[in-house]
C-alpha positions in Angstrom: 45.5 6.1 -20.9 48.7 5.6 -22.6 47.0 1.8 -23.9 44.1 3.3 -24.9 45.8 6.1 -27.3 47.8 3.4 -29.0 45.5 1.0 -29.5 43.0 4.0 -31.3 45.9 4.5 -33.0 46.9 1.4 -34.4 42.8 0.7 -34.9 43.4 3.6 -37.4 46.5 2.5 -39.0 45.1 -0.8 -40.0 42.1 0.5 -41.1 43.9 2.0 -43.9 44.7 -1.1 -45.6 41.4 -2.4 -46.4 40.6 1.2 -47.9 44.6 1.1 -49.5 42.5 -1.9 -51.7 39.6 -0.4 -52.0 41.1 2.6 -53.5 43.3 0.0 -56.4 40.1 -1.5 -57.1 38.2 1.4 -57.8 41.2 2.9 -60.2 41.0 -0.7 -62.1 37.1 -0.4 -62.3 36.7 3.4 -63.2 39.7 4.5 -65.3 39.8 8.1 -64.3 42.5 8.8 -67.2 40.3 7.6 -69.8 37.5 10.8 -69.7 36.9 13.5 -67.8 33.6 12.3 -66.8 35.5 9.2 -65.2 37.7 10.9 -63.5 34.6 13.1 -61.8 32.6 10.2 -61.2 36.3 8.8 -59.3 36.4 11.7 -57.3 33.1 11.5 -56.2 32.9 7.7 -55.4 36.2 8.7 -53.8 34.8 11.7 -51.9 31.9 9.4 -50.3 33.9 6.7 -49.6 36.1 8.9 -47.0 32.9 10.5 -45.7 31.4 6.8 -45.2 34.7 5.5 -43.8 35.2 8.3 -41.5 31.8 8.0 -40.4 32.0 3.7 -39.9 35.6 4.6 -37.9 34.4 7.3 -35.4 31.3 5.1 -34.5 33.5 2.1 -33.8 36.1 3.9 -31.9 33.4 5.7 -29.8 31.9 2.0 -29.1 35.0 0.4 -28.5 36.7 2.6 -26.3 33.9 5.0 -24.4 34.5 8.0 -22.4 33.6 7.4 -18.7 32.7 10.8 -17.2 32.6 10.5 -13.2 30.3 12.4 -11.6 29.0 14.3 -14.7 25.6 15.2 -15.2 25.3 13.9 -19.2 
């Protein structure tokens, strides 16, 4: 159980460097100091990406590493 926690875990601490990227890109692309309208469109491209990500990170550590109930009825 032990090898199963710390392998989640370090699933989740190197998905944070493609999104570490993703993050510098977008600040180059956007330019949230230049307007306010850039910075709102930041936050929302921002705000989707961690609902996406989240999303894309659940559903691969639910299909990499299932629960196995015994003997339940589910």
């Amino acid at each position: 159980m032990k090898l199963r926690n710390l392998a989640i875990l370090l699933l989740l601490a190197l998905s944070l460097i493609p999104i570490y990227y993703l993050y510098r890109y977008m600040m180059r692309i956007i330019r949230p100091r230049q307007s306010a309208a850039r910075l709102f469109l930041f936050l929302l491209a921002n705000f989707l990406l961690v609902i996406v990500y989240t999303m894309l990170l659940v559903g691969l550590v639910v299909k990499l590493f299932p629960l196995h109930h015994v003997g339940s009825s589910f």
